[in-house]
C-alpha positions as CSV (number, residue, x, y, z in Angstrom):
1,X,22.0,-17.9,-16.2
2,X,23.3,-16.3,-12.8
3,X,23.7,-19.8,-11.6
4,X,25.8,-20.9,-14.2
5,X,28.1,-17.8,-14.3
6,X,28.9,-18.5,-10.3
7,X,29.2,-22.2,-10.8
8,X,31.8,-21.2,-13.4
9,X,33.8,-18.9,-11.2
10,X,33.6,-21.2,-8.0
11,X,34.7,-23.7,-9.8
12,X,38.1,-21.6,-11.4
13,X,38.5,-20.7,-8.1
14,X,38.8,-24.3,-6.2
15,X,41.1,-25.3,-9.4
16,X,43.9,-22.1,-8.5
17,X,43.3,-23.0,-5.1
18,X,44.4,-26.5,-5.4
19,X,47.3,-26.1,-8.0
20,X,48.9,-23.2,-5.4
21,X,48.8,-25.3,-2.4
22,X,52.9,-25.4,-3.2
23,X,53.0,-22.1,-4.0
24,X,51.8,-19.5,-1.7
25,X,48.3,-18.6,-0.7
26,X,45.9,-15.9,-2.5
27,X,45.0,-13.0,-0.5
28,X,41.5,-13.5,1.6
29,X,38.6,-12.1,-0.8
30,X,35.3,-12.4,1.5
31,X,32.8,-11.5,-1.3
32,X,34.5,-14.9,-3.4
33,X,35.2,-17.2,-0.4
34,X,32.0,-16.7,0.8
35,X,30.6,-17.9,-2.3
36,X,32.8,-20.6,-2.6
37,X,32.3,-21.4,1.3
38,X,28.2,-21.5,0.1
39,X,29.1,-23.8,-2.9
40,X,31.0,-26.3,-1.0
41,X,29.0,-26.2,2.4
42,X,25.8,-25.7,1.1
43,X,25.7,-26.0,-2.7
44,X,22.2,-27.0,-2.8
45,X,21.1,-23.7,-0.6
46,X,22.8,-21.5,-2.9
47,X,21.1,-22.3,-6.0
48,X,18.1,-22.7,-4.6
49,X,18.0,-18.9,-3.3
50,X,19.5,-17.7,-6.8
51,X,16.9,-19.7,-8.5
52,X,13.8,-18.0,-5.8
53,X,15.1,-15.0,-6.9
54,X,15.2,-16.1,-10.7
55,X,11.5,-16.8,-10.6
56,X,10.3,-13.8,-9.3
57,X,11.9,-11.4,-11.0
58,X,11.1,-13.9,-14.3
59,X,7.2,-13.4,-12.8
60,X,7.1,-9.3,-12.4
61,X,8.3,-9.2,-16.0
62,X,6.0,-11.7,-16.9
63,X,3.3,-9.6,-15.4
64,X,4.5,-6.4,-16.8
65,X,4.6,-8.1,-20.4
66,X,0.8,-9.5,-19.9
67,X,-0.8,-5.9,-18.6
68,X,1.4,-4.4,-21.8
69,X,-0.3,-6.3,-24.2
70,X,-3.8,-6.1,-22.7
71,X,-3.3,-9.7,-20.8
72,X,-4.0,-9.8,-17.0
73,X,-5.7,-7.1,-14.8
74,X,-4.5,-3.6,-13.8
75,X,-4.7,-1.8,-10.2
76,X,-8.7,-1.1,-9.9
77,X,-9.2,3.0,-9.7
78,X,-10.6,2.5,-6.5
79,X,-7.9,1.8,-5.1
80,X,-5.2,3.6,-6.0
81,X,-3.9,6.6,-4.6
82,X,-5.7,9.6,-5.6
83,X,-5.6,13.5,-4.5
84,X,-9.4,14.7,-4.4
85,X,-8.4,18.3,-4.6
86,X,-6.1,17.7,-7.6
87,X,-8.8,15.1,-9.7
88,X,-12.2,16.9,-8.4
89,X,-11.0,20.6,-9.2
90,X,-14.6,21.5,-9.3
91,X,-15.3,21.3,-5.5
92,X,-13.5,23.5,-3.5
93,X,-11.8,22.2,-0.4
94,X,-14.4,22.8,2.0
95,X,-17.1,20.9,0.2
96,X,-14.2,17.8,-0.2
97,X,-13.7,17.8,3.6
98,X,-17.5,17.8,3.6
99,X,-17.9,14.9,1.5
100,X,-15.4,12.8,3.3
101,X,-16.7,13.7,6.8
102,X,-19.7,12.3,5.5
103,X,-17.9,9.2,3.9
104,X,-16.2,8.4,7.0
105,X,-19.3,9.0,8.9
106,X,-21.2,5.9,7.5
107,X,-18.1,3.5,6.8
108,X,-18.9,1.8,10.1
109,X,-16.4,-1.1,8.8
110,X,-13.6,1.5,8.8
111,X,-12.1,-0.4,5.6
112,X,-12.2,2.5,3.3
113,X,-15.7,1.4,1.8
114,X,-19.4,1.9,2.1
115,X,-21.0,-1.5,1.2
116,X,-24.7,-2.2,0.5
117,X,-26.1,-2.3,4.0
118,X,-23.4,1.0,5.0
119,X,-25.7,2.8,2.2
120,X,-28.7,1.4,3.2
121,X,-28.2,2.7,6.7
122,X,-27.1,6.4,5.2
123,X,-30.3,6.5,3.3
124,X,-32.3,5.2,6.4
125,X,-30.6,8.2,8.1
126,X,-31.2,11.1,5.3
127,X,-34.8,10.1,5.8
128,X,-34.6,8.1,1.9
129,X,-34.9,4.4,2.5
130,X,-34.7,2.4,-0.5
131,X,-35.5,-0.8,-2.2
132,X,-32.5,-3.2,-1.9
133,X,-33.0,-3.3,-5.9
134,X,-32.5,0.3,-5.4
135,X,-29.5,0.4,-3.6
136,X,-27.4,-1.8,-5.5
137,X,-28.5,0.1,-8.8
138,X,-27.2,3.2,-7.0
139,X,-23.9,1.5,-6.4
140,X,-24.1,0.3,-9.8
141,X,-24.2,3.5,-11.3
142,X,-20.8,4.7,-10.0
143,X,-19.0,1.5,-9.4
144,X,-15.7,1.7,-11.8
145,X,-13.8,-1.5,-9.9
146,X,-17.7,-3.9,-9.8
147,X,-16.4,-4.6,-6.3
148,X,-20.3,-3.8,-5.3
149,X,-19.5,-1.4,-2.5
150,X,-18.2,2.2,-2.8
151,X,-14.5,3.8,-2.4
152,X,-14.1,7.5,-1.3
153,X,-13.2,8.1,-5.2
154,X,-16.8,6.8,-6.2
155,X,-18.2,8.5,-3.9
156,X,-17.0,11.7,-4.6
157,X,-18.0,10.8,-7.9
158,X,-22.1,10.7,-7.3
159,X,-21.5,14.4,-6.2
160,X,-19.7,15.6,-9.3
161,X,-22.5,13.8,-11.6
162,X,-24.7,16.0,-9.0
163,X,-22.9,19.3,-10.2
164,X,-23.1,18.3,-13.7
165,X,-26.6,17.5,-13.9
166,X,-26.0,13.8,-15.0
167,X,-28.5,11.9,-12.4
168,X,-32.0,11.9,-13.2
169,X,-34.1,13.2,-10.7
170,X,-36.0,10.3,-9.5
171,X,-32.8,8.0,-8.3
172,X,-31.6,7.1,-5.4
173,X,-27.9,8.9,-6.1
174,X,-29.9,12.4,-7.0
175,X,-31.2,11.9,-3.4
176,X,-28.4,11.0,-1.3
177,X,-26.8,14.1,-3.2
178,X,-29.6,16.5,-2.2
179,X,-30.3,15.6,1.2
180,X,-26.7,15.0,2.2
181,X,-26.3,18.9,3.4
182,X,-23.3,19.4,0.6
183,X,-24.1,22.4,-1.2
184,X,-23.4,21.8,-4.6
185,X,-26.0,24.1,-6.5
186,X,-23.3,26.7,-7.2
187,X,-21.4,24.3,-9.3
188,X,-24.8,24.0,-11.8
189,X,-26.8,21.4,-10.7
190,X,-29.5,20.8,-13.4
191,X,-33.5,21.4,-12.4
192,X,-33.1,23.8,-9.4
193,X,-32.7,27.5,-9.2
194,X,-31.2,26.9,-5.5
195,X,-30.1,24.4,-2.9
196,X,-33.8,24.9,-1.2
197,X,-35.7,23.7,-4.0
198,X,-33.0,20.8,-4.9
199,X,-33.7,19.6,-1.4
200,X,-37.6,20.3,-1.5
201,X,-37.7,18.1,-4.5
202,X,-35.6,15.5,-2.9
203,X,-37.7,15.2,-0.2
204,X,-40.6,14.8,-2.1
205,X,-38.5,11.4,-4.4
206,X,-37.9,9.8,-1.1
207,X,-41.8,10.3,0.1
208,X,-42.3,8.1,-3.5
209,X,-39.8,5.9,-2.2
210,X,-41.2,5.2,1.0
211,X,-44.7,4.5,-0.4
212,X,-43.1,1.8,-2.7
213,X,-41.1,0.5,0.6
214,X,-44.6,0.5,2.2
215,X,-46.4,-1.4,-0.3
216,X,-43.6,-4.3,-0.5
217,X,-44.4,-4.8,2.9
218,X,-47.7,-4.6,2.8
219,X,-47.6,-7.2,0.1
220,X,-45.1,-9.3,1.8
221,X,-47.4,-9.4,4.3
222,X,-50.7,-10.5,2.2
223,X,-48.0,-13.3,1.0
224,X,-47.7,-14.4,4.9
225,X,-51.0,-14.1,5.5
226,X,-52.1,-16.2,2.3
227,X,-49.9,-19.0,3.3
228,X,-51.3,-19.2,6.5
229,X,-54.7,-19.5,5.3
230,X,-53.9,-22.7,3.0
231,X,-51.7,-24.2,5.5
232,X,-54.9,-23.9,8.1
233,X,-57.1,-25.4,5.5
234,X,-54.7,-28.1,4.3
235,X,-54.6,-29.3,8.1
236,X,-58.2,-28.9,8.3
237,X,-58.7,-31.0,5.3
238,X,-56.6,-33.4,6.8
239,X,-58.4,-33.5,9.8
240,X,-61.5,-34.8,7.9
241,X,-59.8,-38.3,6.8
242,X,-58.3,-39.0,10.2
């Protein structure tokens, strides 16, 4: 439609142009000599650039119209633009800087997210190792975008289901939360009378965990050792019909 409207005014244009060559000259109008200048030069340039621009406003409307009616996908939560203190009024400032000390602390990537082997070292290093089933149900749990790792926002999150009592006491988030140093008992976290006895109960999940790290080893091991026994007696057995 913009392409048509110039092509319609250039095109006046070269007609006055050409019946006034007897008859004086039209004052110099850059913004419309220009344009004409582009339609006789470079025709081909000119509506190619209108028509660019055409096509993507037509495709940010398009867009806009699809995510209005349900179609398309919206801006994950994890990544937009949040203010902790503003969406997690229940922590005060202190225990915000806290968290995100902490955040920052394992994000060895530096991208703005803790991934699967980022949490496994963090629960290595509260003294909680878990099961890599483990760890990717504790991602799970919080993970609003599925993009299998965890933003700031989600994090902040596992502390705030802390506070309201919404893990249960055996998993792997109720542990990162009590042995993380954060003292969130005064916001009401469920089953302890204090921070001590959140912590003492912690410790005493993650000796649970460890036992169950212990015996998958201990049976990968039997595995190894198993294998090796039939692959000695298959080349034994061999041996014989040589």
């Amino acid at each position: 439609m913009a392409t048509d409207e110039l092509a319609s005014k250039l095109s006046r244009r070269l007609q006055m142009e050409g019946d006034g060559e007897g008859g004086g000259e039209f004052p110099e109008q850059p913004g419309l000599n220009g344009a004409a200048a582009a339609a006789t030069g470079a025709p081909d340039e000119a509506a190619e650039a209108l028509g660019s621009a055409d096509g993507e406003l037509s495709a940010k409307l398009l867009r806009r119209a699809d995510l209005n009616q349900g179609i398309g996908e919206p801006q994950s939560p994890s990544r937009r633009i949040f203010n902790p203190y503003t969406e997690f009024k229940e922590f005060s400032r202190k225990q915000i800087k806290d968290m995100e000390k902490m955040f920052k602390q394992y994000d060895a990537g530096r991208d703005g997210f803790i991934d699967l082997m980022e949490l496994k070292l963090m629960m290595e290093k509260l003294g909680a190792p878990q099961t890599h089933l483990g760890l990717k149900n504790m991602i799970k749990e919080v993970d609003e975008d599925f993009d299998s790792k965890l933003s700031f926002r989600e994090f902040l999150l596992i502390f705030r289901k802390a506070a309201a009592g919404e893990l249960q006491e055996d998993s792997g988030l109720h542990v990162l939360a009590r042995l993380s140093e954060i003292d969130v008992s005064t916001e009401g976290v469920k089953g302890a009378k204090s921070f001590f006895e959140a912590k003492v109960q912690a410790i005493n999940v993650s000796s649970r965990f460890e036992e169950e790290i212990k015996a998958e080893q201990e049976e990968r091991k039997k595995q190894a050792e198993e294998m090796k026994q039939r692959k000695a007696a298959f080349k034994e057995l061999q041996s014989t019909f040589k």
